[in-house]
C-alpha positions in Angstrom: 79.2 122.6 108.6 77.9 119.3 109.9 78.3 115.6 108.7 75.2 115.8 106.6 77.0 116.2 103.5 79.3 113.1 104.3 77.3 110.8 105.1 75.1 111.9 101.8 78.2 111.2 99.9 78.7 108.0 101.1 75.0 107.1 100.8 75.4 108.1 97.0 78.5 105.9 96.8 76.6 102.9 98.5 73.7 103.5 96.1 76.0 102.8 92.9 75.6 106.5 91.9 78.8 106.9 90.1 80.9 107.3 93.1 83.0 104.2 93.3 86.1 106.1 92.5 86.0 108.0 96.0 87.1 107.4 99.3 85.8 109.6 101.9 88.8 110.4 104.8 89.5 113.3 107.3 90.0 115.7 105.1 86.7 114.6 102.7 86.4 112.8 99.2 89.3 111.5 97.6 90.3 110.0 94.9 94.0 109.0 92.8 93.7 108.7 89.3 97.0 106.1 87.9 98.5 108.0 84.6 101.3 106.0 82.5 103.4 109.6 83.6 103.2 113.2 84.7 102.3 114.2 80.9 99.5 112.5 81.1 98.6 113.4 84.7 99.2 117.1 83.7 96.5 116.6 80.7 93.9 114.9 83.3 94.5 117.5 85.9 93.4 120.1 83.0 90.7 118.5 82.0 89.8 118.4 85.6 90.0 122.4 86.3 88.0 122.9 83.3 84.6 121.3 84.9 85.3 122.0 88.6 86.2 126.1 87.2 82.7 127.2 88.6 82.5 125.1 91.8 82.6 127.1 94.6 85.9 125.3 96.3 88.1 124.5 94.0 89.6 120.5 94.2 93.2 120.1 95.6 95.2 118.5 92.6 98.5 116.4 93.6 100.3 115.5 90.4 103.2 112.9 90.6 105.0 110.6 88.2 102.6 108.0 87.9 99.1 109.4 88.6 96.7 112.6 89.9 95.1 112.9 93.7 91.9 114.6 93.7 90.9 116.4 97.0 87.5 117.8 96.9 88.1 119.7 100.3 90.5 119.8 103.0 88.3 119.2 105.9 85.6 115.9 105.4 82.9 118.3 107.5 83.1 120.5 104.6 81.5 118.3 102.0 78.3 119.2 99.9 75.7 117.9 97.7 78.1 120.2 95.1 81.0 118.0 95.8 78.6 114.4 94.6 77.7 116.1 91.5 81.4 117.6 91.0 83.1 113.7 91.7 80.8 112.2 89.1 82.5 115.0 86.6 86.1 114.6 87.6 85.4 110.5 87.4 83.8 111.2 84.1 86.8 112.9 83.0 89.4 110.5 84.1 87.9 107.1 82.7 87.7 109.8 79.2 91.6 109.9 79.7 92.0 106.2 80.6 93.1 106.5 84.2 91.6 104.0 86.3 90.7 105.0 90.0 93.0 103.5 92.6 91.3 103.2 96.1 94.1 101.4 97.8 96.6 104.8 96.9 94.2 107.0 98.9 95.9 107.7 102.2 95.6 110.7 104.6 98.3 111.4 107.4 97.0 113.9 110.2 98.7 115.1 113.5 96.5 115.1 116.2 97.7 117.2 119.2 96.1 116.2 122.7 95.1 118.5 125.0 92.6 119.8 127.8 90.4 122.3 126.7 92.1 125.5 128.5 95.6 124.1 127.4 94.4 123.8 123.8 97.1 126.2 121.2 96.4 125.7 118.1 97.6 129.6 117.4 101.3 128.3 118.1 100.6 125.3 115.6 99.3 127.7 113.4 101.9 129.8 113.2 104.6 127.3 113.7 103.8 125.3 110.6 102.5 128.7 108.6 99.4 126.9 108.6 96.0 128.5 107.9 92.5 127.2 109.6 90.0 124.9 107.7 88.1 124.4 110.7 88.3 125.9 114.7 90.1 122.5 115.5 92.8 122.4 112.7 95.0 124.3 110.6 96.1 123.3 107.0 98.7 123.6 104.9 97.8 125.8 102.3 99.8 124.2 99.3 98.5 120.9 100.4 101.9 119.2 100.5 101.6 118.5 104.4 99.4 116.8 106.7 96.5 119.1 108.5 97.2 119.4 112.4 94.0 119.0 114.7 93.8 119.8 118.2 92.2 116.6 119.9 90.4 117.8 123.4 90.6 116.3 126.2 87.8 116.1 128.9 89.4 116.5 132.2 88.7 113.4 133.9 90.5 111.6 130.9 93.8 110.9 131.7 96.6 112.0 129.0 98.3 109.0 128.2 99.8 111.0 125.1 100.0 114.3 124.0 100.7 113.6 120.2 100.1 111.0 117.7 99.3 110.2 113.8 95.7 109.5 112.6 96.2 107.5 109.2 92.8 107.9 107.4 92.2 105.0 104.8 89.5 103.4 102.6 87.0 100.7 104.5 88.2 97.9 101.8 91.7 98.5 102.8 92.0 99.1 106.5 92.6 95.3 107.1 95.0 94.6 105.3 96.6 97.7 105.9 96.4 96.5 109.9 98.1 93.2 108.7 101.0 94.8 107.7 101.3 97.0 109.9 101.2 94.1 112.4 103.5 92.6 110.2 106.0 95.0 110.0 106.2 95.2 114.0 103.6 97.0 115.1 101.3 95.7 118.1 97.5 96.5 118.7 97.3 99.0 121.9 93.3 99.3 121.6 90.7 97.5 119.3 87.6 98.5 121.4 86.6 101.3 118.4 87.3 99.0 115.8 86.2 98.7 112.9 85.9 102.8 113.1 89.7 103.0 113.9 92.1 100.9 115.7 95.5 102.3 118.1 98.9 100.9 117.1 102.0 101.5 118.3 105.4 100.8 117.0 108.2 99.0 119.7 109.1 102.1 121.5 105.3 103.0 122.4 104.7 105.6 119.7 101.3 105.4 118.8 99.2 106.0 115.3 95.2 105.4 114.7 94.3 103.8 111.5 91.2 104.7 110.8 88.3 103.7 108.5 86.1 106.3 109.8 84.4 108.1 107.9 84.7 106.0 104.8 81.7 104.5 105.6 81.8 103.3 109.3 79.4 104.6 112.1 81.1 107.5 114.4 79.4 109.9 117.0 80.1 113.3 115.3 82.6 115.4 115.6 85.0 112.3 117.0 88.0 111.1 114.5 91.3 109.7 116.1 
């Protein structure tokens, strides 16, 4: 497991090789596919199992009423040169059904729980949630209706000046306009100094949230995310 993969995908994507439907967040590739209704999303999601049916992870498929998500993995460390070659099908299949790709709909929620390293308990999140691990820093939910819960540590000379808060994990193209609106709507800018990679927000009462455009194509030291 290492960022290899990821960055590879994104290289592809950069390189105009058939990738422009995906957006690459915490959890890896994704992409939403808009369907004129769930018939339509239930066809696409067949045709979908039937050319990822010998991949060796099988996607995460979200149908709702007006479109498909497409998760290639549930961790973005887990991505493959598999997974380029398995997006250009699933693409393939969806312009075949007339569903365009919609970048802006591609949004990931994750928890991040802050904590030093000998205080770290991701066991009792595990459990608690009735998650199961993707990683040794998370646990997900395995019918991937929830968001994936990731133990952030701490060095000890940081100081905690939180112990929770919500990493929102968004396409490159749409992070500032998603930090306009968030602005917008009331929220203030606690720290820009990582930006473009991720800014912290916070709503009126201090509760803070990263939105991040890391990894969907901005430079990050490994192994950091919110």
């Amino acid at each position: 497991m290492s960022e290899e993969g990821w960055r590879r995908f994104l290289s592809e994507r950069e390189r105009g090789q058939g990738l422009d439907d995906w957006v690459v967040v915490h959890g890896g590739a994704t992409a939403f596919f808009a369907t004129e209704g769930l018939l339509p999303a239930a066809a696409l999601a067949h045709g979908i199992a039937e050319v990822a049916r010998e991949a060796s992870t099988q996607p995460l498929l979200s149908l709702i009423e007006h479109g498909l998500s497409v998760r290639l993995t549930r961790d973005v460390w887990h991505l493959d040169d598999e997974h380029i070659e398995l997006a250009r099908s699933i693409s393939a299949v969806a312009a075949a059904h007339g569903a365009p790709a919609d970048r802006a709909a591609v949004r990931e929620v994750q928890v991040a729980v802050s904590a030093r390293p000998a205080e770290i308990d991701l066991p009792f999140w595990r459990t608690v949630l009735g998650y199961v691990p993707c990683s040794d820093d998370n646990g997900v939910d395995e019918l991937g209706l929830n968001s994936t819960v990731w133990m952030q540590e701490l060095a000890p000379e940081r100081p905690l000046r939180h112990a929770m808060h919500i990493d929102v994990s968004v396409a490159r193209d749409r992070v500032d306009d998603l930090l306009q609106a968030a602005i917008a709507a009331g929220g203030r800018v606690v720290s820009d100094e990582n930006a473009p990679e991720h800014w912290v927000l916070s709503d009126s009462a201090g509760n803070k949230v990263c939105l991040c455009a890391w990894p969907d194509g901005a430079q990050r030291a490994p192994g950091l995310q919110g």
